[in-house]
C-alpha positions as CSV (number, residue, x, y, z in Angstrom):
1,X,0.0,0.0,0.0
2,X,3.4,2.5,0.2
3,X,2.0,3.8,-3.5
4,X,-1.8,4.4,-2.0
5,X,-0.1,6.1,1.1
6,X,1.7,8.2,-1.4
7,X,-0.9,9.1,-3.1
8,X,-2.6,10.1,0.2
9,X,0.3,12.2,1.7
10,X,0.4,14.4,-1.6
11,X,-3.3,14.9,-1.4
12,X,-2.5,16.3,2.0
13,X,0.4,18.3,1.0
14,X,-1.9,20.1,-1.9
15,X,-4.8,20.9,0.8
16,X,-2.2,22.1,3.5
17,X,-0.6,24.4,1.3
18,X,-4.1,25.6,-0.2
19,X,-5.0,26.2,3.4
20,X,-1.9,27.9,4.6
21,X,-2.8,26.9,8.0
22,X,-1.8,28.3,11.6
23,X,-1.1,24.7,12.7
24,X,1.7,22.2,12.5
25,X,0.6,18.8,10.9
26,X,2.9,15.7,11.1
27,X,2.2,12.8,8.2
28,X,2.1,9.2,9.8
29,X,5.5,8.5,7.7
30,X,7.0,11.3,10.2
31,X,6.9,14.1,7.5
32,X,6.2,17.9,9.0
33,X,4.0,20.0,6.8
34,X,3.0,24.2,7.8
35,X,5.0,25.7,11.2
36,X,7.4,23.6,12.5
37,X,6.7,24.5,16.3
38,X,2.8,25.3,18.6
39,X,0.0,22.5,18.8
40,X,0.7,19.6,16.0
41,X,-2.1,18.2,14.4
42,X,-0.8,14.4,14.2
43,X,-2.6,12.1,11.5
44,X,-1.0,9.0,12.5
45,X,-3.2,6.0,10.4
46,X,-3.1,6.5,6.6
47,X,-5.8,4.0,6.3
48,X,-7.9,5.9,8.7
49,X,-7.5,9.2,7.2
50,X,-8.2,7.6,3.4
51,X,-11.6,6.5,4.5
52,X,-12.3,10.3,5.7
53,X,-10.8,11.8,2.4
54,X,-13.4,9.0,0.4
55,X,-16.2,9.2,2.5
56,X,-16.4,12.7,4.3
57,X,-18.3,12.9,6.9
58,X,-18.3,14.0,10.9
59,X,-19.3,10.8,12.2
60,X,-16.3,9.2,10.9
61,X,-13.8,12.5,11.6
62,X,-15.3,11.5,15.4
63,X,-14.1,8.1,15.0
64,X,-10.6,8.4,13.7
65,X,-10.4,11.1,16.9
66,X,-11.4,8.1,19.4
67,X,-8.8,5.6,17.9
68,X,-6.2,8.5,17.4
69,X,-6.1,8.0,14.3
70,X,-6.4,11.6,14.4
71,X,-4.8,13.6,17.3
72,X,-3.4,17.1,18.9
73,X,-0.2,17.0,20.4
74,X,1.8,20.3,22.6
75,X,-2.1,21.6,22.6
76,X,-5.5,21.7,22.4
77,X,-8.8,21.5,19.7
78,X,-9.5,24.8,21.5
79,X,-5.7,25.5,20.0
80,X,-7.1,23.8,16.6
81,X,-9.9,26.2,16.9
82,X,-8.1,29.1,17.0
83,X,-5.4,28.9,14.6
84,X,-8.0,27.3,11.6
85,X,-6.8,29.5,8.1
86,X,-8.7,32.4,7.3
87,X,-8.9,31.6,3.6
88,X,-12.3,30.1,3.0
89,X,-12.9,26.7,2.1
90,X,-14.1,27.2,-1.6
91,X,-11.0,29.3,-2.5
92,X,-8.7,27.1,-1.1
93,X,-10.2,23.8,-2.7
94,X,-10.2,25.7,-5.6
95,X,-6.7,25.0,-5.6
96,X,-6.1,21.9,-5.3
97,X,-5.2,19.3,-8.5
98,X,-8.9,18.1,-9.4
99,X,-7.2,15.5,-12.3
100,X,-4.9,14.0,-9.4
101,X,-7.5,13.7,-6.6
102,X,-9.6,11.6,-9.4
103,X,-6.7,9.6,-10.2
104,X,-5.9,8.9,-6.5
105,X,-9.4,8.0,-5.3
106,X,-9.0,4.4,-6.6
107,X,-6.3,3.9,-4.2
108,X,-7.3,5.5,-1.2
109,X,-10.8,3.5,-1.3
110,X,-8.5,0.2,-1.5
111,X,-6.4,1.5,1.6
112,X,-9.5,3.0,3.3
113,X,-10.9,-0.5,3.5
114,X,-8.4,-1.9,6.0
115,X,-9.5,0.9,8.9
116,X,-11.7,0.1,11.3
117,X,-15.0,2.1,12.2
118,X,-15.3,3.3,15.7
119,X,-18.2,5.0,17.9
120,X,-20.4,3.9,20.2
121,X,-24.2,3.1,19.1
122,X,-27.4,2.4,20.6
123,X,-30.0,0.4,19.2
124,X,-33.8,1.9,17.9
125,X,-35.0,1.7,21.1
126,X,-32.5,4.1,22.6
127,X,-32.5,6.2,19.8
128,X,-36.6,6.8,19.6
129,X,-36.6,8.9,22.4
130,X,-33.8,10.9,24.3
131,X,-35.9,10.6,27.4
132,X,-35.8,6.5,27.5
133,X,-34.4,4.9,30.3
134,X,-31.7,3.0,27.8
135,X,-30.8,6.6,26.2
136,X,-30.2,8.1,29.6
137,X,-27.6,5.6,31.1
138,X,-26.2,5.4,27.5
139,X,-24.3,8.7,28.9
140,X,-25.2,8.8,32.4
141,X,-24.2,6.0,33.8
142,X,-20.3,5.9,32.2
143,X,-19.4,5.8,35.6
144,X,-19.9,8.4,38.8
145,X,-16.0,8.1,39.2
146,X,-15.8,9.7,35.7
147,X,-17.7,12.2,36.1
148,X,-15.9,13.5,39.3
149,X,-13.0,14.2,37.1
150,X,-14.1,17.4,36.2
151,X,-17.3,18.0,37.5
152,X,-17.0,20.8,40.6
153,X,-17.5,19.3,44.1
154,X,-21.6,19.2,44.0
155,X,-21.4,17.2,40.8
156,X,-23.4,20.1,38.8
157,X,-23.5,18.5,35.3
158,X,-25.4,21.6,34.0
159,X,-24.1,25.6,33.0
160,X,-22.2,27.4,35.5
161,X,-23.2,30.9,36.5
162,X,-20.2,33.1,36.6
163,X,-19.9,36.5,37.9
164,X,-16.7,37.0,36.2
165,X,-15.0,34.8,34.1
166,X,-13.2,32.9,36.5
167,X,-11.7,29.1,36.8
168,X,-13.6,28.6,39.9
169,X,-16.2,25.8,39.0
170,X,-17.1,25.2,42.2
171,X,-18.4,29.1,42.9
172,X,-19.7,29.1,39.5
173,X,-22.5,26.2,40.3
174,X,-22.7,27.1,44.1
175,X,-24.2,30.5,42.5
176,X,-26.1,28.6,39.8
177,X,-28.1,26.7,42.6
178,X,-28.7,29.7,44.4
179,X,-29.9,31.7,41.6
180,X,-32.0,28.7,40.4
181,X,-33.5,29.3,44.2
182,X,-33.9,32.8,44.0
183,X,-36.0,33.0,40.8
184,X,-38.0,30.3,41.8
185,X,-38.5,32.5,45.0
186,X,-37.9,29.2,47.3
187,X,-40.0,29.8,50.8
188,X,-39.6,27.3,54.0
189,X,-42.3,24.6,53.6
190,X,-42.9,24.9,50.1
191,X,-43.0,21.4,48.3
192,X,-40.4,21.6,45.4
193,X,-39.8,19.1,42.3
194,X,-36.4,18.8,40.5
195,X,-37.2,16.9,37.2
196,X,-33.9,15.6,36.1
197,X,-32.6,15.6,39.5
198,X,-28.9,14.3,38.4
199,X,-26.8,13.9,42.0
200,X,-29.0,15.9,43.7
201,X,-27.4,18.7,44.0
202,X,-30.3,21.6,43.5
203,X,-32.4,19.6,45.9
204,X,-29.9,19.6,48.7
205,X,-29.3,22.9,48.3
206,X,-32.2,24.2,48.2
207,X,-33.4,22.0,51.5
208,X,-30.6,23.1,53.0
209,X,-30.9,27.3,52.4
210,X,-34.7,27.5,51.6
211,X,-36.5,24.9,54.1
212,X,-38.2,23.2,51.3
213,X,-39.5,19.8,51.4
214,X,-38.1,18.5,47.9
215,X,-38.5,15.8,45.3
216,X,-36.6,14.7,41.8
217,X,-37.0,12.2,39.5
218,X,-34.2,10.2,37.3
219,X,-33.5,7.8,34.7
220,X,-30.4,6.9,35.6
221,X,-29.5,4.2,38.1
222,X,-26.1,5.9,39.0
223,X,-27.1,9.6,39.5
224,X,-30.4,7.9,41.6
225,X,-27.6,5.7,44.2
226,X,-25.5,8.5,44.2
227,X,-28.3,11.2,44.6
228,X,-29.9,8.8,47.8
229,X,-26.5,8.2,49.4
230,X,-25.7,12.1,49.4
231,X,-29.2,13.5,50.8
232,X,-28.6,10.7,53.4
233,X,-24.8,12.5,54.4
234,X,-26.4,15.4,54.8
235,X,-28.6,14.3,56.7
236,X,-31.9,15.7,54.9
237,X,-33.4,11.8,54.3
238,X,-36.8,13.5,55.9
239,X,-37.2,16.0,54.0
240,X,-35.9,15.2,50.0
241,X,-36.9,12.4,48.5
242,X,-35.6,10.5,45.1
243,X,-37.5,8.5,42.6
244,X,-36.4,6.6,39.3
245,X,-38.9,7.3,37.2
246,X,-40.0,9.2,34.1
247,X,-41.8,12.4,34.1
248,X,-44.8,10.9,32.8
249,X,-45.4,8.5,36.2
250,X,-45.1,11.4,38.3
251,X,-47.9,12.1,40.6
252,X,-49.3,15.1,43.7
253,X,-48.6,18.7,43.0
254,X,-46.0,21.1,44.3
255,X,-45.0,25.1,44.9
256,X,-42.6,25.2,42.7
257,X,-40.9,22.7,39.6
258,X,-37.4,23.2,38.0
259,X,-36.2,21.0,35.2
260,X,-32.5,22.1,34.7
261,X,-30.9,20.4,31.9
262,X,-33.4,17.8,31.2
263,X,-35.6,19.2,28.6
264,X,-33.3,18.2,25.6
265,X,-33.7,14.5,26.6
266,X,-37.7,14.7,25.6
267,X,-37.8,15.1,22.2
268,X,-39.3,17.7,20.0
269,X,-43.0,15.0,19.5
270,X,-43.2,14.5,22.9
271,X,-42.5,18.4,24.4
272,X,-46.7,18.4,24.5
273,X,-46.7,15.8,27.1
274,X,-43.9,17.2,28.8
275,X,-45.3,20.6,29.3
276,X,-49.1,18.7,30.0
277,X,-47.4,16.7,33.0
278,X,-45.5,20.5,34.4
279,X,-48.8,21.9,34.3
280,X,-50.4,19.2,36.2
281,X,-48.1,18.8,38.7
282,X,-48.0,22.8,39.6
283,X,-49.9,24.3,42.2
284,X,-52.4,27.3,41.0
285,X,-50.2,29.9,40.5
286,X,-46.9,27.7,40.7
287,X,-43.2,29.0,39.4
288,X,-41.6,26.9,36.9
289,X,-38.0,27.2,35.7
290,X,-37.4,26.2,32.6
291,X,-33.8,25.7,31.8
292,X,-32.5,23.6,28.9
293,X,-29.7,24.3,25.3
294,X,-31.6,25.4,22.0
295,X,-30.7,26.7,19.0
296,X,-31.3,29.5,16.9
297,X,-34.2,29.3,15.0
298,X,-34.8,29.3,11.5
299,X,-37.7,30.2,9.0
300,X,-39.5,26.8,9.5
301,X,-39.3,24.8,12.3
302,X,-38.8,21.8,9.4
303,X,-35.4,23.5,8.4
304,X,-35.1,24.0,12.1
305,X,-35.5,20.5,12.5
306,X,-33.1,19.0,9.8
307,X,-29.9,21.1,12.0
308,X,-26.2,20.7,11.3
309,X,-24.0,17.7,10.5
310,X,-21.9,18.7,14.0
311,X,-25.5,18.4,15.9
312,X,-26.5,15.1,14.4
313,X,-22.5,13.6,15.3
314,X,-23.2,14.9,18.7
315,X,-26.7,13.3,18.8
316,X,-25.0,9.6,17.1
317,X,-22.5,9.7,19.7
318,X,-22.9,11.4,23.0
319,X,-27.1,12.0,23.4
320,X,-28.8,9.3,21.9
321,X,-32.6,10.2,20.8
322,X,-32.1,13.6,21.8
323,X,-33.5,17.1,20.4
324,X,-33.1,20.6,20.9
325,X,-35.6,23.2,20.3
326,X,-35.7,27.0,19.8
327,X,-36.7,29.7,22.4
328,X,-39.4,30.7,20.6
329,X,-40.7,27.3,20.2
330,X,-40.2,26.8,24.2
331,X,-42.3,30.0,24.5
332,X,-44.9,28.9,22.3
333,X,-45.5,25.9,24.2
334,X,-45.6,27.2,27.5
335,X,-48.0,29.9,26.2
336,X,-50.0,26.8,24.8
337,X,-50.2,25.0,28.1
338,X,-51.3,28.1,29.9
339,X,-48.1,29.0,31.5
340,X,-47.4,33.4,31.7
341,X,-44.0,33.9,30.8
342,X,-42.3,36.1,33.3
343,X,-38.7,35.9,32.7
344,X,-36.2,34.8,29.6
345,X,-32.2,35.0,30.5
346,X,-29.6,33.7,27.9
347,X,-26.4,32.1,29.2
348,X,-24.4,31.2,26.5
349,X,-21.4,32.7,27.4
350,X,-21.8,30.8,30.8
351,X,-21.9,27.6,29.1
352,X,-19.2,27.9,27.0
353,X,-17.0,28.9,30.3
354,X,-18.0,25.7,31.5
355,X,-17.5,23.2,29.0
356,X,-14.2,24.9,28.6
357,X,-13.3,24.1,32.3
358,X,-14.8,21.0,32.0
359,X,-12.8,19.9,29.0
360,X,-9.5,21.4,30.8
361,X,-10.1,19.1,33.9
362,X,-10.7,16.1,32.0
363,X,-7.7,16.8,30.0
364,X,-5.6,17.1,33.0
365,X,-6.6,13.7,34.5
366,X,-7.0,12.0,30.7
367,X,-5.3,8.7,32.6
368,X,-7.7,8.2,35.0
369,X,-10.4,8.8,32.6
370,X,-9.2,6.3,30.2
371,X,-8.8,3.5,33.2
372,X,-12.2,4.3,34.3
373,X,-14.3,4.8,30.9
374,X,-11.6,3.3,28.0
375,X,-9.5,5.7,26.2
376,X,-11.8,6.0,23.1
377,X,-14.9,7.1,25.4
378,X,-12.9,9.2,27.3
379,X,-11.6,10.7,24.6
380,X,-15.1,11.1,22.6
381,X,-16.3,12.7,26.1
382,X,-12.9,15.6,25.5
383,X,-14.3,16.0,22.1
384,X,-17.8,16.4,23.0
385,X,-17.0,18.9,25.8
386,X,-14.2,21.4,23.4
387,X,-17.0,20.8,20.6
388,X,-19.7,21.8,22.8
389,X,-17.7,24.8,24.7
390,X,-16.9,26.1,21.0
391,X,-20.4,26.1,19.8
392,X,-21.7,28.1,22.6
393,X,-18.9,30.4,22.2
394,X,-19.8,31.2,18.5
395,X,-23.5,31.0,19.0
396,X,-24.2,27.4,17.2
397,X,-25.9,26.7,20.6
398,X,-27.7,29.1,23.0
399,X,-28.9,28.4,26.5
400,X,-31.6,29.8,28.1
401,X,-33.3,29.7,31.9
402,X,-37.2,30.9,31.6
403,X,-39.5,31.5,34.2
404,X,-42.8,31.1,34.1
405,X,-46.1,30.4,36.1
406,X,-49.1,28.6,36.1
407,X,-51.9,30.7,34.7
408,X,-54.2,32.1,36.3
409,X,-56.2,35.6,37.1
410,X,-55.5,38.1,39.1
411,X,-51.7,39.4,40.4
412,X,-48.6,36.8,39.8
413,X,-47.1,37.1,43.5
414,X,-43.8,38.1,41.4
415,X,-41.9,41.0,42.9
416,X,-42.1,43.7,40.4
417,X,-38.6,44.0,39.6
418,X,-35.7,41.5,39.4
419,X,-33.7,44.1,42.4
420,X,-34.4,40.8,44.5
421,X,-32.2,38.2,42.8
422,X,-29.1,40.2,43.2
423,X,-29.6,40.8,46.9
């Protein structure tokens, strides 16, 4: 296969130099191409990288990243990010040798054959519906070890709320929790419901500082061990309660209902029975917040529907059967279920700060990840977090915490400006 190999390392030579890129890149056969010192993009499988150059796609870019087929060395994808070339992909493909790409393409199919696909997959059933029990433990339950890696000390696997953009995870979801509290104007002996109750972290805070009486709900059997074992520590066994169980068996009413996080695990057919259930389970004149990833919207909801090839990898590989909607289609619906919208606050920028600290703790303990997880998963999981983090930074993804109430007549009980949420 040296002449196939060949073939391939001048195809990258053409595109390099077409690009101009910021970036070193080192060929399997040890040859440096671009600067010769920063972050090195290695491409260390020749058969690998000939399947991606005759079949293009994300999901298999993903794959060769898992296998390190692909990799970064002396940096970061946030470094890959950063120094991508500024000429734009039509012009500089424009340049490369049409005639010899043709000619090559016979060989690089015959040395694409002997890679080997990678990725995890789920079957149907996983992938109908974000919110099944099978889709949910497909990335929850990779291990509660993993996740302390680089979640902060309450194992907050949700956006940070930073008052400055500082490293400090553990402030940054310590202040999360509390505003969460504060907009949901938590009183002592109020009944409140954490839908997508992860650790337990919201409910034991809020418990703890507020005097509630709380409950969440999970599908995953680690976060719900983990979750019971904690509120028992603390000591608050009498007064929060866990359940594993979908939204849909849920039962009684409360004060005050938060799903943080959770929402994107429903599914776009199902979001009718999802906000049917909330409604149900609110008290007259209940506070919901409602705090969950969209993206921007577009003319239709069916283009908004169809989204990018990056959201579909990230679907494939890290949140089977999930779906993200818009924030005017999350308005709509409350509306629709006779919810008054009080309150809409974007935090993308938050998001983005956290995925990056995320990704930059996992990175820094990439060992233990691997021992715990399996070096492919944990490096799909560094992927997903820089991928993620990137997204929010440029706007791909928003986030967005809305507060609303159950509808009904007369005077909401809301203060009648936001002066107290920054007491």
């Amino acid at each position: 296969m040296a002449g196939a190999e060949d073939k391939l390392a001048d195809l990258i030579r053409q595109v390099v130099a077409a690009f101009e890129p910021r970036i070193s890149v080192r060929l399997w056969n040890g040859e440096w191409l671009g600067p010769t010192d920063g972050p090195v993009l290695a491409l260390n499988d020749p058969a690998a990288i000939a399947r991606l150059v005759v079949k293009p796609n994300i999901a298999i870019a993903v794959g060769l990243w898992m296998t390190k087929a692909i990799d970064v060395e002396h940096g970061t994808i946030f470094d890959l990010a950063a120094a991508r070339s500024e000429i734009r992909s039509k012009t500089a493909l424009a340049k490369v040798n049409k005639l010899k790409v043709a000619s090559a393409l016979p060989a690089l199919y015959s040395l694409s054959r002997k890679a080997k696909a990678s990725g995890p997959t789920l079957g149907n059933d996983a992938t109908a519906s974000g919110s099944s029990q099978a889709a949910i433990q497909f990335h929850y339950d990779v291990s509660n070890d993993f996740y302390r890696l680089f979640l902060d000390a309450g194992m907050v696997y949700s956006c940070g709320y930073f008052d400055g953009w500082h490293n400090d995870i553990d402030k940054a979801q310590t202040d999360k929790l509390e505003m969460i509290c504060r907009k949901l104007r938590l009183k002592s002996g109020e009944r409140f419901l954490d839908i997508g109750c992860g650790w337990g972290a919201l409910l034991i805070h809020a418990a703890k500082h507020y005097g509630v009486t709380g409950h969440g709900v999970t599908l995953s059997q680690a976060q719900f061990d983990l979750a019971t074992q904690r509120i028992a520590e603390q000591g608050l066994s009498d007064r929060i309660t866990v359940e594993l169980k979908p939204f849909e068996a849920l039962t009684g009413q409360f004060d005050k209902v938060a799903s943080i996080g959770m929402f994107e695990h429903v599914g776009w057919d199902k979001h009718d029975a999802y906000f049917k259930a909330v409604r149900k389970l609110l008290k007259p004149n209940g506070l919901y917040l409602h705090h969950a990833i969209t993206r921007p919207g577009k003319e239709t909801d069916a283009k908004f529907r169809k989204g990018t090839k990056e959201y579909a990898a990230i679907i494939r590989y890290i949140f089977p059967g999930a779906e993200l909607d818009h924030i005017g289609h999350s308005a709509q619906f409350l509306e629709k279920h006779r919810f008054e919208v009080h309150d809409v606050e974007n935090w993308r920028e938050h998001y983005a700060r956290t995925c990056r600290l995320w990704h930059d703790r996992l990175l820094s303990r990439m060992d233990e990840a691997a021992a715990i997880a399996g070096e492919e998963r944990a490096r799909l999981w560094l992927l997903y977090l820089a991928g993620v983090s990137l997204g929010f930074e440029r706007g791909g993804l928003l986030i967005y915490q809305t507060l609303a109430s159950k509808r009904s007549k007369g005077p909401s009980g809301l203060p009648p400006t936001r002066r107290d949420l920054y007491r």
